[in-house]
VOSEPA-287367 format. One record per residue (C-alpha): residue number from 1; residue in one letter; x, y, z. Coordinates in steps of 0.25 Angstrom, whole numbers, plus 5000, padded with zeros to 4 digits. Layout:
REM residues N
<site><i>NUM</i><aa>a</aa><px>X</px><py>Y</py><pz>Z</pz></site>
...
END
This chain:
REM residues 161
<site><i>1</i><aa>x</aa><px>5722</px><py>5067</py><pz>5598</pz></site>
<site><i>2</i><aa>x</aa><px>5720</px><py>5080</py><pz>5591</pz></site>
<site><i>3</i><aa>x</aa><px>5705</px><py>5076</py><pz>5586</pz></site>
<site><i>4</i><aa>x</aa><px>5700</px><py>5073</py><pz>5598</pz></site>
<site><i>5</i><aa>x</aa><px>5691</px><py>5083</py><pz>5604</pz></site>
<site><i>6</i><aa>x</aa><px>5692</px><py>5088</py><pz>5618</pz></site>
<site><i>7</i><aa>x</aa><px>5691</px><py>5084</py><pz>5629</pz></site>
<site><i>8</i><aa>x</aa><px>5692</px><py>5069</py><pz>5623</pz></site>
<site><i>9</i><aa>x</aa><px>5707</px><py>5072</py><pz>5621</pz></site>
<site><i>10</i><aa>x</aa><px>5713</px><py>5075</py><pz>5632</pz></site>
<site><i>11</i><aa>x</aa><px>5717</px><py>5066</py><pz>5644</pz></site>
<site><i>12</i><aa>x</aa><px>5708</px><py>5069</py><pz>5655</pz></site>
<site><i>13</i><aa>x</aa><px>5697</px><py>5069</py><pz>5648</pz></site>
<site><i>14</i><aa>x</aa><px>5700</px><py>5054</py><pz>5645</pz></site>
<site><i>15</i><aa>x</aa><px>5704</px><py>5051</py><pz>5659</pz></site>
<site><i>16</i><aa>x</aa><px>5691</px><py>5055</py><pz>5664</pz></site>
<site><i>17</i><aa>x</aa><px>5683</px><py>5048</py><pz>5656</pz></site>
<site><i>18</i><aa>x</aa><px>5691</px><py>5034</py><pz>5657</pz></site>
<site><i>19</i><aa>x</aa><px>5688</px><py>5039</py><pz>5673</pz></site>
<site><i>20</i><aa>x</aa><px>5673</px><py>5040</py><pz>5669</pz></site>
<site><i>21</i><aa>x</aa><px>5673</px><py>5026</py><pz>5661</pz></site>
<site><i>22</i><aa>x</aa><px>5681</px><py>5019</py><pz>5672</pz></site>
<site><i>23</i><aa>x</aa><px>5672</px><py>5024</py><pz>5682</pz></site>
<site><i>24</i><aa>x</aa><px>5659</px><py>5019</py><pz>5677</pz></site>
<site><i>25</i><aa>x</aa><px>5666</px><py>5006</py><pz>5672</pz></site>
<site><i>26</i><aa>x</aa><px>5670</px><py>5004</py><pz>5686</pz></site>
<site><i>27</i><aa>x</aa><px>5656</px><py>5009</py><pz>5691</pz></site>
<site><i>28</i><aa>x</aa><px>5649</px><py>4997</py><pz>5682</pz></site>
<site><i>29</i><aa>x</aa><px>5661</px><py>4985</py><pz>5682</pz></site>
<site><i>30</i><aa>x</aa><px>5666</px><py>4987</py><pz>5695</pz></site>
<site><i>31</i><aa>x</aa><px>5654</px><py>4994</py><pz>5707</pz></site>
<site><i>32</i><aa>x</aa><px>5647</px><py>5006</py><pz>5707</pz></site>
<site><i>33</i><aa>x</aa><px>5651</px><py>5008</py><pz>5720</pz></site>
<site><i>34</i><aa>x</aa><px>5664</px><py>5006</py><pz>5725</pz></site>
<site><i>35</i><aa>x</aa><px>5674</px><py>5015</py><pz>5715</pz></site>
<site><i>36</i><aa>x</aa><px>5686</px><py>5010</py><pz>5709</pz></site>
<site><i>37</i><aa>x</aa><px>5694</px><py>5021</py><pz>5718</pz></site>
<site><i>38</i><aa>x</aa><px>5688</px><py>5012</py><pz>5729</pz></site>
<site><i>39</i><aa>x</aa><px>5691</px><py>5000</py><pz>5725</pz></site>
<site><i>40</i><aa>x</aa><px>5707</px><py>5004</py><pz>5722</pz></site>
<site><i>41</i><aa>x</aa><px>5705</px><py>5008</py><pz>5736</pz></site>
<site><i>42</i><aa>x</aa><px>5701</px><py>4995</py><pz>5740</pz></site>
<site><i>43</i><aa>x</aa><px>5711</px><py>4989</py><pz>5732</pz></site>
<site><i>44</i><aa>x</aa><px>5723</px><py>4996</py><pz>5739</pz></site>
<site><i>45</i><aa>x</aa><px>5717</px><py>4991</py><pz>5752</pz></site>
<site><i>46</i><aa>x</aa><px>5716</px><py>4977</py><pz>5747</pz></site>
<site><i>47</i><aa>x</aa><px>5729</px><py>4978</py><pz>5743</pz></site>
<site><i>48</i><aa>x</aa><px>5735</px><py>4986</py><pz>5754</pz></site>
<site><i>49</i><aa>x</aa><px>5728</px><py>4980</py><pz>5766</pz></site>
<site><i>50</i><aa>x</aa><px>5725</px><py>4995</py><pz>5773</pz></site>
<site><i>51</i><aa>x</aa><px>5730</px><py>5008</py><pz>5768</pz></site>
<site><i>52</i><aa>x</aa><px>5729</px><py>5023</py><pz>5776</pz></site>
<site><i>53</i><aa>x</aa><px>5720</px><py>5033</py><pz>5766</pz></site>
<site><i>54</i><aa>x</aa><px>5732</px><py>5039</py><pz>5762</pz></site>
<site><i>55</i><aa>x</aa><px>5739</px><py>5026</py><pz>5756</pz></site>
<site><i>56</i><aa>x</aa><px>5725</px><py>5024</py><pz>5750</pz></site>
<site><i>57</i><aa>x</aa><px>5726</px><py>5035</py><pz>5742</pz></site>
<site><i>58</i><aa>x</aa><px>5741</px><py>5035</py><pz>5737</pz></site>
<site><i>59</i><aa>x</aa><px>5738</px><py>5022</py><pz>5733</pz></site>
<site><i>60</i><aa>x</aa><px>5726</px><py>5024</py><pz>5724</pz></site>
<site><i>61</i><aa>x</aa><px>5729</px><py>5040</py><pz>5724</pz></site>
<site><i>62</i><aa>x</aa><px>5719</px><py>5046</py><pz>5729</pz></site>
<site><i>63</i><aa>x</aa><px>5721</px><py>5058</py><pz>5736</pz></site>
<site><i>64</i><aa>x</aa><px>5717</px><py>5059</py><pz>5752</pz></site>
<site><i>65</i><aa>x</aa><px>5704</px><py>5063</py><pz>5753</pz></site>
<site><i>66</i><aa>x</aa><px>5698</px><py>5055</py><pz>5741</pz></site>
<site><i>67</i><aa>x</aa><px>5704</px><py>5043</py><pz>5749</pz></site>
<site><i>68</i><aa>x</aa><px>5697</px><py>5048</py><pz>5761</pz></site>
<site><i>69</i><aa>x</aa><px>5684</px><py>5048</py><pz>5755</pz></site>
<site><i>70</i><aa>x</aa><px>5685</px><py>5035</py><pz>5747</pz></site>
<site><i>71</i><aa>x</aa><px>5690</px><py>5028</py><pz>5761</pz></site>
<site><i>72</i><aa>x</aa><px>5678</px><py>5036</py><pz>5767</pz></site>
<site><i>73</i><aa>x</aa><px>5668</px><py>5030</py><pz>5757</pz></site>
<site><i>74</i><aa>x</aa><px>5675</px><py>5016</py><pz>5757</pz></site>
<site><i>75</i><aa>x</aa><px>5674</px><py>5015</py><pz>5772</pz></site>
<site><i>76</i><aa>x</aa><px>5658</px><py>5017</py><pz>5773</pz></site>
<site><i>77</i><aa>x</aa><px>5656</px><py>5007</py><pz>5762</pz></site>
<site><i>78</i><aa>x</aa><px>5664</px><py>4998</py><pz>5770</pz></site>
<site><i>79</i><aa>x</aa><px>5674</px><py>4995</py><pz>5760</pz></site>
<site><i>80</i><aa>x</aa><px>5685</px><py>4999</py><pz>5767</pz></site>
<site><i>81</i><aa>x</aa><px>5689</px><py>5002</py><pz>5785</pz></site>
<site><i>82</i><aa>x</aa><px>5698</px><py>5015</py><pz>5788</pz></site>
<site><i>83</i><aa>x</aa><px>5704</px><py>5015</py><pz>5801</pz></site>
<site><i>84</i><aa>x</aa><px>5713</px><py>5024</py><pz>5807</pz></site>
<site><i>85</i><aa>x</aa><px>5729</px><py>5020</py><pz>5807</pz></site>
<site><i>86</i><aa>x</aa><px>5734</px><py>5013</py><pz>5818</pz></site>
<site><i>87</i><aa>x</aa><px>5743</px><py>5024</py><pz>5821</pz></site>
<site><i>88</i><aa>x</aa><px>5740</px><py>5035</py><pz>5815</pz></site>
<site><i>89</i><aa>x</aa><px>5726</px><py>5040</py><pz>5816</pz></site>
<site><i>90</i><aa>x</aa><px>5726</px><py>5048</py><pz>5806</pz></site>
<site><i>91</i><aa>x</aa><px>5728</px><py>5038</py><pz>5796</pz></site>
<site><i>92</i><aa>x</aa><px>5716</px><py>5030</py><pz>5792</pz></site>
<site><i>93</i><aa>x</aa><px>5720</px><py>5014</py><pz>5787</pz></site>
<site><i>94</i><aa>x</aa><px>5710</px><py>5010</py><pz>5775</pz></site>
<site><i>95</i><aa>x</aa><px>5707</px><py>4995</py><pz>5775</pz></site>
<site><i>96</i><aa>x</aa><px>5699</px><py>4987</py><pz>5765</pz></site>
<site><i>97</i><aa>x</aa><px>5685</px><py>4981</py><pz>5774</pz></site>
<site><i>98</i><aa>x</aa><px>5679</px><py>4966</py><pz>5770</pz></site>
<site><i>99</i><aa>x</aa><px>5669</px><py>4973</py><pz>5761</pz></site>
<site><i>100</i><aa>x</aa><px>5680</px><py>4982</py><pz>5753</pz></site>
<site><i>101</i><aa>x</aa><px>5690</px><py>4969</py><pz>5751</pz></site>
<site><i>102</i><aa>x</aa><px>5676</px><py>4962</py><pz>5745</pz></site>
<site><i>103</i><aa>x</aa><px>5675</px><py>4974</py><pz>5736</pz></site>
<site><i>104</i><aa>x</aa><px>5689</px><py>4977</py><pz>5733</pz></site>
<site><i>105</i><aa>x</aa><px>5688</px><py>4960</py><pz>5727</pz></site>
<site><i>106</i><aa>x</aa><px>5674</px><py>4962</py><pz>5721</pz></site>
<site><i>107</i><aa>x</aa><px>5677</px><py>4975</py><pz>5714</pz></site>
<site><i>108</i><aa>x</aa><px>5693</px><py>4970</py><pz>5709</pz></site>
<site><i>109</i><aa>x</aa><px>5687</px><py>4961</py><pz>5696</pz></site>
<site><i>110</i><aa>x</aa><px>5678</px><py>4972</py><pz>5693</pz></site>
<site><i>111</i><aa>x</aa><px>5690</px><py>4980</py><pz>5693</pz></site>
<site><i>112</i><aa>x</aa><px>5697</px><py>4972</py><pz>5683</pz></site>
<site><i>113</i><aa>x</aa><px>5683</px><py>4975</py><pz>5674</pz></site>
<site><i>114</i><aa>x</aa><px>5682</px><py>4988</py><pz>5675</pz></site>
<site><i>115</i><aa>x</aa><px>5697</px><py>4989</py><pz>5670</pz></site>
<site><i>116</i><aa>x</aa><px>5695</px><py>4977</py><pz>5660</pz></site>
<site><i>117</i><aa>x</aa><px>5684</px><py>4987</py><pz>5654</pz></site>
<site><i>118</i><aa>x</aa><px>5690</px><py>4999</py><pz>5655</pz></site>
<site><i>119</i><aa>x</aa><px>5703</px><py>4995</py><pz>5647</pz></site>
<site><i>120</i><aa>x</aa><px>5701</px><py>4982</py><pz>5643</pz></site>
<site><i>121</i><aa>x</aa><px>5699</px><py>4987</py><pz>5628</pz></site>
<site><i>122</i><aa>x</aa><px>5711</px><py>4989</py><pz>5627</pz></site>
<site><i>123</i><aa>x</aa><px>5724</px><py>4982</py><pz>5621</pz></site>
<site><i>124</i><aa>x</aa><px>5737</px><py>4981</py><pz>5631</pz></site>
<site><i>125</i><aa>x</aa><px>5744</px><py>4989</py><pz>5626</pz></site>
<site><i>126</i><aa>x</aa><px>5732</px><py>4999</py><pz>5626</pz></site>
<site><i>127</i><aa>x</aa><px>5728</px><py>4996</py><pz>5642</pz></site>
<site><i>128</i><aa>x</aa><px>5744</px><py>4997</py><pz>5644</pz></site>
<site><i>129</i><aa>x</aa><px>5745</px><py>5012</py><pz>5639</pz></site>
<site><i>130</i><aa>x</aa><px>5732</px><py>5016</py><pz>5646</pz></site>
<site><i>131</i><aa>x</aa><px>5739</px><py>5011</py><pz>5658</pz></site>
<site><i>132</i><aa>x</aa><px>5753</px><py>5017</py><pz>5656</pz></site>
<site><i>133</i><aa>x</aa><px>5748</px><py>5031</py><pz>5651</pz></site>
<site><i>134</i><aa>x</aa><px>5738</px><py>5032</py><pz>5664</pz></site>
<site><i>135</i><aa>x</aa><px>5749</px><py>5029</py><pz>5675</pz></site>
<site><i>136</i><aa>x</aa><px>5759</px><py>5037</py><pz>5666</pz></site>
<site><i>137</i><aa>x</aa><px>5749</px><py>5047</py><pz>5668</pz></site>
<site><i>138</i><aa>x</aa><px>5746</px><py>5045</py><pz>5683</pz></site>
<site><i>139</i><aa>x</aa><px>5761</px><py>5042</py><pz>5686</pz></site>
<site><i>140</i><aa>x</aa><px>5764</px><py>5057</py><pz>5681</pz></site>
<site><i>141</i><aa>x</aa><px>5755</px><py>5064</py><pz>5688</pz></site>
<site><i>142</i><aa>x</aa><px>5757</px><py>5056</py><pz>5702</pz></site>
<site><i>143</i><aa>x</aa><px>5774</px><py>5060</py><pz>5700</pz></site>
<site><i>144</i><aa>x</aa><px>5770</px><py>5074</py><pz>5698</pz></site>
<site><i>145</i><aa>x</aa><px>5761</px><py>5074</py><pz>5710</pz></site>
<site><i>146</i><aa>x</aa><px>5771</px><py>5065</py><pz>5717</pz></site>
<site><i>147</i><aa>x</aa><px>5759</px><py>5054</py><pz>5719</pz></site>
<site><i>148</i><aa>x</aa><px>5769</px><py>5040</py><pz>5720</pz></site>
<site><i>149</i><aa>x</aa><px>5757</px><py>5031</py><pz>5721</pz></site>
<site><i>150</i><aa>x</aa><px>5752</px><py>5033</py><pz>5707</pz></site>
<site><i>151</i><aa>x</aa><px>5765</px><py>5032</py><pz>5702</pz></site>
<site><i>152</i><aa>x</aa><px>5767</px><py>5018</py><pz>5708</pz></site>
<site><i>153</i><aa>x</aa><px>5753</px><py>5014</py><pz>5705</pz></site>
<site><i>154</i><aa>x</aa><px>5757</px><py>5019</py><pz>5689</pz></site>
<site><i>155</i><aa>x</aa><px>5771</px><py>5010</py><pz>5691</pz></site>
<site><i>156</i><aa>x</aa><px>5762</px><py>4997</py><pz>5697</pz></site>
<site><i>157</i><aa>x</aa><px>5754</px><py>5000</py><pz>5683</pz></site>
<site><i>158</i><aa>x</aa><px>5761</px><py>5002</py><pz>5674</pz></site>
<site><i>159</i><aa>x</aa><px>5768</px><py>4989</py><pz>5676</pz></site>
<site><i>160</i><aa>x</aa><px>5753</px><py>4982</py><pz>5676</pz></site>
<site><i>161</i><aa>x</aa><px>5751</px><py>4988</py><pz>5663</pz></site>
END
C-alpha cells in the first residue's frame, strides 16, 4: 500500500471513482435518463405499494430534501403521483403511476447489467468481500449516526452476499 501514490491510496478517493464508473455504466446500460437513485425509488414503491417522502428516504437513505426534489422531478416526468395523506395534510403519499411501473420493469434487467458489469469480473469470493467491507462500512457509520435503515438494508445484504 505504501507504493502507491496519493490520492490513489486512500479510500475516498476510490469510492469516488467506482461512483463515477458506476454512473456512467448505468448512464450507457441502464438509461440516460432516469438515475439509478430513481429507480431504487421506483423500486421501493413497487415493492411497497405507497410510501410518505419521509418512508421514501429512510428506506433508500436519502435525506428530506433530496427526496423532495427527486419526488419533485419524478412527478413532472410522470413516473410517479404524490398526494396528500388522507389524514394528515401535511404528509405527502408517493405512489408509483402506469408509466413508472413500466419503467421500474423495463429498467430492472438493465439493472442486473449494469451490476454484472460492474463486478462481474470478479471471483465470489472477491464480489463477497466487496459486498461485506462496503456495508461493514455503511453499517458503521449509519450506528454512529443512529441511521437504523442502512443498518437493516446492510443485514438484508450481507445475507445475499
Amino acid at each position: 500500500m505504501a507504493d502507491i501514490p496519493e490520492p490513489q491510496r486512500h479510500v475516498g478517493n476510490l469510492i469516488r471513482r467506482a461512483q463515477q464508473l458506476h454512473l456512467a455504466t448505468w448512464a450507457r446500460v441502464a438509461d440516460p435518463d432516469v438515475t439509478s437513485t430513481q429507480y431504487s425509488i421506483l423500486a421501493v414503491l413497487d415493492r411497497v405499494g405507497e410510501a410518505s417522502q419521509r418512508e421514501l428516504g429512510d428506506e433508500v437513505d436519502l435525506d428530506r430534501s433530496t427526496v423532495a426534489d427527486l419526488v419533485r422531478r419524478m412527478e413532472k416526468s410522470g413516473l410517479i403521483a404524490r398526494r396528500r395523506a388522507t389524514g394528515d395534510a401535511r404528509r405527502n403519499v408517493v405512489t408509483l403511476t402506469e408509466h413508472g411501473e413500466a419503467e421500474r420493469a423495463r429498467l430492472a434487467p438493465r439493472v442486473v447489467d449494469v451490476q454484472r458489469e460492474l463486478v462481474g469480473h470478479l471471483d465470489s469470493a472477491e464480489s463477497a468481500a466487496l459486498f461485506r467491507g462496503l456495508w461493514s462500512m455503511l453499517d458503521r457509520a449509519s450506528a454512529a449516526s443512529g441511521s437504523a435503515s442502512a443498518a437493516s438494508a446492510a443485514s438484508a445484504a450481507s445475507d445475499r452476499a
